[in-house]
ZAKOLMAR-695049 format. One line per 5 residues: their letters; for each residue x, y, z of C-alpha. Coordinates in nm, 2 decimals. Each point is the difference from the previous one (the first is absolute). Example, Ala and Ser with C-alpha at 12.3 -4.5 7.8 and 13.67 -1.06 7.14 Angstrom:
<recs>
as> 1.23/-0.45/0.78 ~ 0.14/0.34/-0.07
</recs>
This chain:
<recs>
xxxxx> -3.51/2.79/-3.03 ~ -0.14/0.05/0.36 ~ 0.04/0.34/0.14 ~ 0.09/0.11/0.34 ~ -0.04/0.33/0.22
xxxxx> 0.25/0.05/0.23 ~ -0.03/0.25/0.23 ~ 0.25/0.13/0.23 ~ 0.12/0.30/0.09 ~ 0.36/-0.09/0.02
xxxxx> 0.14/0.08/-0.35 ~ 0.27/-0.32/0.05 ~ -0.26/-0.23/0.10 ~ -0.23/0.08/-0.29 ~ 0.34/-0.05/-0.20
xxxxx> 0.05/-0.35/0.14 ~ -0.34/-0.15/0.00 ~ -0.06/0.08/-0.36 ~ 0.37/-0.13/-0.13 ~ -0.09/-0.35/0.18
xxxxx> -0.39/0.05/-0.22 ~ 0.14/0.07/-0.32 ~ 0.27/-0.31/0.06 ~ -0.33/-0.25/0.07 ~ -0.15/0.21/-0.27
xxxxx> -0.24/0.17/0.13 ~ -0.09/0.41/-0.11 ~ 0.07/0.24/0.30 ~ -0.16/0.37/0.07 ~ 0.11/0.14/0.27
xxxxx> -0.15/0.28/0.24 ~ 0.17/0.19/0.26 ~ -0.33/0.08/0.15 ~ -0.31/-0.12/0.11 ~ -0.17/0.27/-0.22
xxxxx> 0.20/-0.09/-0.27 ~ -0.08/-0.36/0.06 ~ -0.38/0.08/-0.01 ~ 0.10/0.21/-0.37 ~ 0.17/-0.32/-0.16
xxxxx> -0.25/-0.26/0.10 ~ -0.28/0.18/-0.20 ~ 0.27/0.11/-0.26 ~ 0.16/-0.35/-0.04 ~ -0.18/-0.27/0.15
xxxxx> 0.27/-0.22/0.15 ~ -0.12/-0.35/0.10 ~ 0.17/-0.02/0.31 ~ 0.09/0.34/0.25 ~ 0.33/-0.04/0.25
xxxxx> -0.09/0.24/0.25 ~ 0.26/0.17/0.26 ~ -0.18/0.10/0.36 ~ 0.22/0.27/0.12 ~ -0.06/0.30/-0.20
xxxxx> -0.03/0.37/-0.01 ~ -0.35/0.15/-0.07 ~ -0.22/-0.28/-0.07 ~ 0.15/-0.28/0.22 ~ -0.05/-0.34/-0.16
xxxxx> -0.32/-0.09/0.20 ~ -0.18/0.26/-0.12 ~ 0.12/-0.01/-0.33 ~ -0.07/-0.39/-0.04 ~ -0.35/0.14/0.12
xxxxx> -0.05/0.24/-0.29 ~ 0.13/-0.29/-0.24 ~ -0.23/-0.25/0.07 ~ -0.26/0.28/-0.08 ~ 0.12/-0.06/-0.33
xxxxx> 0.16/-0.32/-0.10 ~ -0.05/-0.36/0.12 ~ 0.37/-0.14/-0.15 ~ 0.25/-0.17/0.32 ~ 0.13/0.23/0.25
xxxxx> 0.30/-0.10/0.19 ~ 0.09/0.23/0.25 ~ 0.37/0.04/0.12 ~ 0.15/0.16/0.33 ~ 0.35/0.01/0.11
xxxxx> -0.15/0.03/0.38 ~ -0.06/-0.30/0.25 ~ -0.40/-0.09/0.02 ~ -0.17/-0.22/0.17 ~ -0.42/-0.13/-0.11
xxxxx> -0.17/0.34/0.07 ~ 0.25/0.12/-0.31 ~ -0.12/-0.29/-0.22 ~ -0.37/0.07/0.09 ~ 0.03/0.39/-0.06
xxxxx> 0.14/-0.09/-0.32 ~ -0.32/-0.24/-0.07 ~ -0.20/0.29/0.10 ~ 0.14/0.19/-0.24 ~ -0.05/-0.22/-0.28
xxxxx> 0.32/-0.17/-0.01 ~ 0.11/-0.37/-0.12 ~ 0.26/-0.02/0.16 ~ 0.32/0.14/0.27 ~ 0.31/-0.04/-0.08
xxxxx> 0.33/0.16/0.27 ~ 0.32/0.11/-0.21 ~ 0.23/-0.14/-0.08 ~ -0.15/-0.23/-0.20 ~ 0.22/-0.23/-0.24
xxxxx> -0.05/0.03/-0.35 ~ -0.09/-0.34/-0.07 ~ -0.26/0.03/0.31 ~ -0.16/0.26/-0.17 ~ 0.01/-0.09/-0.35
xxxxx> -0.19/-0.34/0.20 ~ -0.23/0.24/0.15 ~ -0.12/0.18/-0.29 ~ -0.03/-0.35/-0.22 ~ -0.17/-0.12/0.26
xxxxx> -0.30/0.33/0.01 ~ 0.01/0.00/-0.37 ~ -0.10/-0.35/-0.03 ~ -0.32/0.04/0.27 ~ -0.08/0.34/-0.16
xxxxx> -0.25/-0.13/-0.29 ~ -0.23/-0.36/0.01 ~ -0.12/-0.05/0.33 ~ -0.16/-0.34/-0.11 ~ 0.07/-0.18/-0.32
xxxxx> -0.23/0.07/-0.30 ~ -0.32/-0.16/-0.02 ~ -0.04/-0.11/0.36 ~ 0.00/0.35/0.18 ~ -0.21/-0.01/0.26
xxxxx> -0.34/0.25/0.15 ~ -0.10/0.03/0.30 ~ -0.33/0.16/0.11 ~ -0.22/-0.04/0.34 ~ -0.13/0.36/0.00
xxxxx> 0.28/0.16/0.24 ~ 0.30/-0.09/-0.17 ~ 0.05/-0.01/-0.41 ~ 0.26/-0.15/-0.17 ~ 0.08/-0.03/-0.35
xxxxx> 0.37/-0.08/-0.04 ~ 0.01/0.00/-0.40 ~ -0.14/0.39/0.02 ~ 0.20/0.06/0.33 ~ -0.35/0.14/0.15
xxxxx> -0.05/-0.02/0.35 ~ -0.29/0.12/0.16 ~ 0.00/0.03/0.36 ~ -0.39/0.12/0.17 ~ -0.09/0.20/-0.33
xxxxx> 0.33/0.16/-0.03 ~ 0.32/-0.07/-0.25 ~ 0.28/-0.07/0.21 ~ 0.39/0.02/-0.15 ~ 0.21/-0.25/0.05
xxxxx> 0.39/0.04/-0.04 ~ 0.10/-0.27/-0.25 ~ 0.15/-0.25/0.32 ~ -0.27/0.03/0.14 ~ -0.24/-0.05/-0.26
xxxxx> 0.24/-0.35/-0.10 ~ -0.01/-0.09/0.34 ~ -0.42/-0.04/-0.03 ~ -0.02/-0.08/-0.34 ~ 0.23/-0.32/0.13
xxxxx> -0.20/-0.05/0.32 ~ -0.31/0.04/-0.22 ~ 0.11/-0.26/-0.25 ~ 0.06/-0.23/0.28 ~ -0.35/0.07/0.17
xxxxx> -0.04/-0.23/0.32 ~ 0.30/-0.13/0.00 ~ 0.29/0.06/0.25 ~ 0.34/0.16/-0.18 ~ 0.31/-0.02/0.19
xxxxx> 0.27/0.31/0.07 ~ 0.20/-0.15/-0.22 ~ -0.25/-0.08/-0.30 ~ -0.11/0.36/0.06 ~ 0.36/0.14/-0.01
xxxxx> 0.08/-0.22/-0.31 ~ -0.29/0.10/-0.20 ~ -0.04/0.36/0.08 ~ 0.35/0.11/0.10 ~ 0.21/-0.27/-0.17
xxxxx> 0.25/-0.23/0.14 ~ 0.26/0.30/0.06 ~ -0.26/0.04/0.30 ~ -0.04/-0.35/0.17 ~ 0.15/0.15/0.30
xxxxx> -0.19/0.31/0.04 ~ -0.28/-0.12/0.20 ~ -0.11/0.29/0.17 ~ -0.07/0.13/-0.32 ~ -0.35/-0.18/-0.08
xxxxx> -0.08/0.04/0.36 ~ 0.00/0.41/-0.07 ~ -0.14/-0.02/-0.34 ~ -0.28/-0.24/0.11 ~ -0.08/0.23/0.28
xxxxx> 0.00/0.32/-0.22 ~ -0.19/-0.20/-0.26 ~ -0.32/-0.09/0.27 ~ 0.02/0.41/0.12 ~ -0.10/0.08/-0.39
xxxxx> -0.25/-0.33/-0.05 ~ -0.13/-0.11/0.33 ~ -0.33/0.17/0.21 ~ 0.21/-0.08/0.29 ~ 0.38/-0.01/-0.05
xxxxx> 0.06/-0.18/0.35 ~ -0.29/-0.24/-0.06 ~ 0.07/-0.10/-0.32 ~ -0.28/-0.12/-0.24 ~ 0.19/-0.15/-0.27
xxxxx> 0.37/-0.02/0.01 ~ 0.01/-0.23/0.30 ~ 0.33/-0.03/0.20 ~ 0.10/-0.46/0.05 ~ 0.20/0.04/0.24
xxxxx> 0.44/-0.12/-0.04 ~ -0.19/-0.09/-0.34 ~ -0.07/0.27/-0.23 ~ -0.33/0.22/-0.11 ~ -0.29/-0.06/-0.18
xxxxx> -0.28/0.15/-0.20 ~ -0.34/-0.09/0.14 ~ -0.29/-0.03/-0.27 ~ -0.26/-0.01/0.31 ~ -0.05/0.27/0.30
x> 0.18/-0.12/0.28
</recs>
């Protein structure tokens, strides 16, 4: 049975979101805190994290912050207040997967967390994951090592699917919509602008220069690339 954090500081939301879990059957803890939150993800180890943004004490930026410190499961972060792209990238930042705005139908959500929990583990299939090495940039996607200019970099699991899949596909151009498909799953054909602000959060942790990208190359109305050569 998967497990699920949901945290919330609204006791009827917490209510809510773990009666439509336990109907998909999924296991629920719930935290009315972002300290709390912090408490059960070393206590129990869910393998996905609903996180609310509006909340006392630790608001949940700062407390998605302090959990990525600790745990590299799915984070889906949920807000019941308008945002635009500089809310989707501050949740990036912050080690988020993804940015969801309330109110979210159940069967949206239950999509949404299938969807994370099926890109969490097996960035490439077994036997054919691929390495990458030209002495900046390291990549071993079956030990999840990446080495950026001598240093370990940490990748939140999108992000590290959304290279291991570029990576796989070395030199050749993937579309939006393979991209979505593949990384996201087909409950996100539509949300282009997502790859474009993964991608470009992606080349500020890998690239020497992020606007003169080395090796995910922008084609343009096409898709992106992974270049094997300096550009």
């Amino acid at each position: 049975m998967k497990s699920v954090l949901v945290v919330d500081d609204e006791s009827s939301q917490r209510a809510l979101v773990e009666a439509v879990l336990a109907r998909s059957g999924y296991r629920a803890f719930l935290a009315a805190s972002g300290g709390e939150a912090v408490h059960l993800a070393c206590e129990s180890r869910p393998d996905l994290i609903l996180l609310d943004v509006v909340m006392p004490d630790l608001d949940g930026w700062q407390t998605c912050r302090i959990l990525r410190e600790i745990t590299d499961v799915p984070i889906i972060m949920m807000t019941g207040q308008a945002y635009g792209e500089e809310d989707v990238v501050r949740g990036l930042d912050c080690g988020a997967d993804e940015y969801l705005v309330k109110p979210v139908s159940n069967r949206e959500l239950l999509a949404r967390i299938r969807a994370a929990l099926r890109r969490t583990n097996g960035a490439a299939a077994p036997g054919r994951a691929p390495v990458f090495h030209d002495g900046y940039l390291s990549v071993d996607v079956a030990a999840r090592h990446i080495i950026v200019d001598g240093e370990r970099v940490r990748l939140t699991p999108r992000e590290f699917r959304l290279l291991a899949v570029l990576l796989e596909n070395a030199d050749r151009v993937l579309s939006h919509r393979h991209l979505l498909e593949t990384v996201w799953g087909f409950e996100y054909l539509d949300a282009v602008d997502y790859v474009r602000i993964y991608i470009s959060h992606l080349r500020q942790k890998i690239e020497p220069d992020s606007a003169r990208p080395r090796y995910i190359l922008t084609e343009p109305g096409v898709g992106y690339r992974f270049a094997t050569g300096c550009a």
